[in-house]
C-alpha positions in Angstrom: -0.4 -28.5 -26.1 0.0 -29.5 -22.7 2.1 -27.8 -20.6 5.1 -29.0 -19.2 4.3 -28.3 -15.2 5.7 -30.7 -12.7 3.2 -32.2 -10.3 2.2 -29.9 -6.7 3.1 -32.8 -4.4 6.7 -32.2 -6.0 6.7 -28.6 -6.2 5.9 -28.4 -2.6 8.3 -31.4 -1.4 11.4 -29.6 -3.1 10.4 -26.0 -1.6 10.1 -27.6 1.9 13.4 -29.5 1.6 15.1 -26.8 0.1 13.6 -24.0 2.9 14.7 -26.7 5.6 17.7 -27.8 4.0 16.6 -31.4 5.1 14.3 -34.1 3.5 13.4 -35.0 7.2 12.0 -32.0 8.2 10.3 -30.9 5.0 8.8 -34.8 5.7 7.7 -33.7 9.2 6.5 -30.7 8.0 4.3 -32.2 5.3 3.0 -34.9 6.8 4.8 -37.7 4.6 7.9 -40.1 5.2 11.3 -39.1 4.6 11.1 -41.6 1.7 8.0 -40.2 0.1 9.8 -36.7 0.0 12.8 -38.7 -1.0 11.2 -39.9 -4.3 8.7 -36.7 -4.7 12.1 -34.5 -5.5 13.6 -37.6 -7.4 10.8 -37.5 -9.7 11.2 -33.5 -10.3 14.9 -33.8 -10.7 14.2 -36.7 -13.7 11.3 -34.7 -15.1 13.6 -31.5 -15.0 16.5 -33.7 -16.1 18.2 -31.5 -14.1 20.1 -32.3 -10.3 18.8 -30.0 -8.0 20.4 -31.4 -4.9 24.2 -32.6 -3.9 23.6 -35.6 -1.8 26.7 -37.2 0.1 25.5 -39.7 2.7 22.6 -39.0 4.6 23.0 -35.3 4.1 21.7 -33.2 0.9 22.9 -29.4 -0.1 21.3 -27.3 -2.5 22.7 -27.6 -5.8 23.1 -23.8 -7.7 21.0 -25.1 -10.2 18.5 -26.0 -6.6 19.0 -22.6 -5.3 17.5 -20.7 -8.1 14.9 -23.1 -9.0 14.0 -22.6 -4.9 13.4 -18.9 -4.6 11.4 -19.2 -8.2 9.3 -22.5 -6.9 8.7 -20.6 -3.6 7.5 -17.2 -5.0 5.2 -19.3 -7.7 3.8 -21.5 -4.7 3.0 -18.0 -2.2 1.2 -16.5 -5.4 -1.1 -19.3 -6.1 -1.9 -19.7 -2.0 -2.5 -16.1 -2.5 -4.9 -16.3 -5.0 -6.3 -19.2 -3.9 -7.0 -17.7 -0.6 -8.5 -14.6 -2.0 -10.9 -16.5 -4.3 -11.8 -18.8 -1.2 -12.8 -15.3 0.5 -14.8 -14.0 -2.2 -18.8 -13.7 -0.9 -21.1 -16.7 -2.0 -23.9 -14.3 -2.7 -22.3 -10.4 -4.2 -19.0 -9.0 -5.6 -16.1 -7.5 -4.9 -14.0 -5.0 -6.3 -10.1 -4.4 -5.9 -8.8 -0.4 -5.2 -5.2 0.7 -4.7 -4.8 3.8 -3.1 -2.0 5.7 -1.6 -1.8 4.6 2.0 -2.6 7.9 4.1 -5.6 8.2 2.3 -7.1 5.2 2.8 -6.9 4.8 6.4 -7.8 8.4 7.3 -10.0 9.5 4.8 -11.5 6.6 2.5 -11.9 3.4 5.0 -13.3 5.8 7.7 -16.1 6.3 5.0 -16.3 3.3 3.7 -19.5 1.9 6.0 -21.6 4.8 4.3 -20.7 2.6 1.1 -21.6 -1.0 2.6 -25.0 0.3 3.9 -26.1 1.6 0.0 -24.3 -1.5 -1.4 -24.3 -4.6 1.0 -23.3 -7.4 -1.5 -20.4 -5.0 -2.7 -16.7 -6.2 -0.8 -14.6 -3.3 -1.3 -10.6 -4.5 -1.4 -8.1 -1.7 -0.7 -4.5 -1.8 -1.2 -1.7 0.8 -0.7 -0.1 2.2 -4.0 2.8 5.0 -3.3 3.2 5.2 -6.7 1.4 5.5 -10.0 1.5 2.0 -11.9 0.2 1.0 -15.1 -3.6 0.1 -14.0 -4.3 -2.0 -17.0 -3.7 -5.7 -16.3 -2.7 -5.3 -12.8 -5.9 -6.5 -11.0 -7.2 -3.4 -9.8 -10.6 -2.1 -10.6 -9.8 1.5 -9.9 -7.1 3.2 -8.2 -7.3 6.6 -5.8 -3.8 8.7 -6.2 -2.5 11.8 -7.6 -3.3 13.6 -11.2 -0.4 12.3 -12.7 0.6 12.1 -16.9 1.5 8.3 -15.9 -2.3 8.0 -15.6 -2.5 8.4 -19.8 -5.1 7.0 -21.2 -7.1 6.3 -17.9 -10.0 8.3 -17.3 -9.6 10.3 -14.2 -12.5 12.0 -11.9 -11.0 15.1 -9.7 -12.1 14.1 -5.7 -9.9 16.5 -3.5 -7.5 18.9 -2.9 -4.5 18.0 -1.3 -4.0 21.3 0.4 -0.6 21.5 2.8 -1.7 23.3 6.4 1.4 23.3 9.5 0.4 21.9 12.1 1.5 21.1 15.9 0.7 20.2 19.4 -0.9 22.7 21.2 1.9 21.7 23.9 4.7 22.4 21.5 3.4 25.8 21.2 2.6 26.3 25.1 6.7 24.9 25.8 7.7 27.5 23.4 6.3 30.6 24.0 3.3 32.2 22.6 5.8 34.3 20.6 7.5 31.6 19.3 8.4 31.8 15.0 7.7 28.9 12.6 11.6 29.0 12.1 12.0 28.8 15.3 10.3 25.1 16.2 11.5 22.0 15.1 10.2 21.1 11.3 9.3 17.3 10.3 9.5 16.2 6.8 8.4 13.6 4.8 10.9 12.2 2.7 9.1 11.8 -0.7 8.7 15.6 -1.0 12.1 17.0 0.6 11.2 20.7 -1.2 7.6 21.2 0.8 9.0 23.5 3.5 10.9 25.7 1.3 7.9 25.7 -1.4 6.0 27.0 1.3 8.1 29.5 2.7 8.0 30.7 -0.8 4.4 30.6 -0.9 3.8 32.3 2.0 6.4 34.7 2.6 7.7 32.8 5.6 10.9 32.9 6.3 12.8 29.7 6.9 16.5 30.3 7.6 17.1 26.3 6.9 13.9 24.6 5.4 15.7 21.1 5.0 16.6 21.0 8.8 14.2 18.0 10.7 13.3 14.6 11.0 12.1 12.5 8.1 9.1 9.8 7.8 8.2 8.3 4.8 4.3 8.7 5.4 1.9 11.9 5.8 0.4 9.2 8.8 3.5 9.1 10.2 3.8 13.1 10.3 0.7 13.2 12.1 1.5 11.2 14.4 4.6 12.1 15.1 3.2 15.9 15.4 0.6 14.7 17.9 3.7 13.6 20.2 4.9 16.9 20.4 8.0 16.2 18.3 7.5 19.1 15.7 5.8 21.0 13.0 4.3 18.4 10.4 3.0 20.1 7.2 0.6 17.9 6.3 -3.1 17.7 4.0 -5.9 19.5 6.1 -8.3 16.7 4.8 -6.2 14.1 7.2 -6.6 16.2 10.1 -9.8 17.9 10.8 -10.8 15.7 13.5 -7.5 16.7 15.4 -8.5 20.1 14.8 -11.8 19.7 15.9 -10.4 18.1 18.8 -7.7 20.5 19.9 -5.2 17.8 19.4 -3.5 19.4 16.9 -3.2 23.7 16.2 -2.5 25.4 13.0 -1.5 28.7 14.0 -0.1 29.4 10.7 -2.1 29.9 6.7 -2.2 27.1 4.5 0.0 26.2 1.5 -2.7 26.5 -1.0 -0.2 27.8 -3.7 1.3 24.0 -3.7 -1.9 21.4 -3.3 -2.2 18.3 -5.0 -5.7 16.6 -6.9 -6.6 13.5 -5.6 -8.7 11.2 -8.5 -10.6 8.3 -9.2 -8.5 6.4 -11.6 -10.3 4.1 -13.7 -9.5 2.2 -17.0 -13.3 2.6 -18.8 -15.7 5.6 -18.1 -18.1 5.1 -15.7 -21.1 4.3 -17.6 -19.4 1.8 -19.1 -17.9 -0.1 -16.2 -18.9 -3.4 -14.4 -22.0 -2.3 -12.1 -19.7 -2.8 -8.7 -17.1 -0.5 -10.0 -19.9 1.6 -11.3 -21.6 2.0 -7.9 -18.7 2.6 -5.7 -17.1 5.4 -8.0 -20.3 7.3 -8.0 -20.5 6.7 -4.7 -17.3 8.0 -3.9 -17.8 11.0 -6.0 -20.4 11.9 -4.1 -19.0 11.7 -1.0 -16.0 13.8 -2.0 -19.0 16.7 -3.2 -20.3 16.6 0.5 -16.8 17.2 1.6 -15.9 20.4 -0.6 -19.9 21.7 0.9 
């Protein structure tokens, strides 16, 4: 049966008019005469059968019935450029494959990497995009996704990579301003606001004491803690496998043990077991397995 789809040129005349509130400029903005857009949302409204503008004079107002159909037309019309876009990018000769992965990890430990992958596999375009949260992998568009051992992961088959182990760390100024006998309770703490509880788990852990292990400034990203411990503006508690090159570097100190009594596994999320996936997917995950085994030597 064929469906019942207005025509693009009207799609796209009513979400100009009704973004500009103004035939005129949604005609200037288009290309076409006032007229054209005119008879473009005249045909919509009688295919519809519905009146999706108030028109008094020479000047037209969104009807409610307008409004709604606007923000649905306009999200419909920026998911089709999207995909169209995306497939226009694709490589004429090779594949692609599409990863999620929590943010922090892909910019300081997975893209860094990522050349090491397009040297073995060339005609391979790896697509990364950030996932805070697990999400149900099946049908979503992604070909794997890099996150936490989580039971929302049920029923996907799950490869262990890393351990998110928790190290404080600072500015080696921080320390110098305070005092080489400065306490851990005594410097300012930074948080990150999706685990509140991390400073007081470790103080737990390791027998620190903390008088108030909530008190600090918040960011919502392990990135952001890093960076915000590099400009001297506290004690970040953050994964060691984010900041060994500031280590290295004497950009950042960690004066104080590790929480290893509260890490996290990092895992390759996929939907089929790796001998049976497409030969892209296949590639990178062995791949990346691999390359988490020469981190761990």
């Amino acid at each position: 049966m064929r469906r019942k789809i207005p025509s693009n040129s009207a799609l796209q005349a009513f979400e100009a008019a009704a973004r500009h509130g103004s035939f005129a400029r949604a005609a200037d903005e288009l290309a076409l005469t006032e007229g054209a857009v005119s008879r473009q949302i005249a045909r919509l409204e009688a295919f519809l059968g519905v009146a999706l503008f108030e028109r008094a004079g020479n000047r037209v107002r969104l009807a409610p019935n307008g409004v709604r159909y606007a923000v649905q037309v306009r999200e419909t019309l920026d998911r089709l450029e999207r995909d169209s876009l995306y497939l226009m990018g694709q490589p004429i000769e090779g594949t692609s494959i599409d990863i999620a992965a929590s943010p922090t990890f892909a910019t300081r430990w997975l893209i860094p990497r990522l050349k090491h992958f397009q040297n073995k596999h060339p005609n391979v375009t790896v697509h990364i995009a950030e996932r805070m949260e697990p999400f149900l992998l099946a049908g979503s568009g992604f070909d794997a996704a890099i996150h936490f051992d989580h039971p929302a992961w049920a029923g996907m088959h799950l490869h262990p990579l890393l351990e998110e182990v928790l190290v404080p760390v600072c500015s080696p100024a921080l320390l110098a301003e305070a005092g080489p006998n400065t306490s851990l309770d005594a410097l300012p703490r930074l948080h990150r606001r999706q685990n509140p509880d991390a400073w007081q788990s470790y103080a737990q852990a390791t027998g620190i004491l903390l008088t108030n292990s909530a008190v600090g400034a918040r960011f919502d990203l392990h990135s952001m803690l890093i960076e915000a411990a590099l400009a001297g503006l506290g004690v970040a508690l953050v994964p060691r496998l984010y900041i060994e090159t500031e280590l290295a570097q004497g950009r950042l100190v960690a004066p104080w043990p590790d929480a290893k009594a509260i890490t996290k596994t990092f895992c390759l999320v996929l939907p089929d077991p790796i001998e049976l996936s497409e030969p892209p997917v296949q590639a990178f995950a062995k791949w990346l397995l691999d390359e988490a085994r020469g981190l761990a030597l």
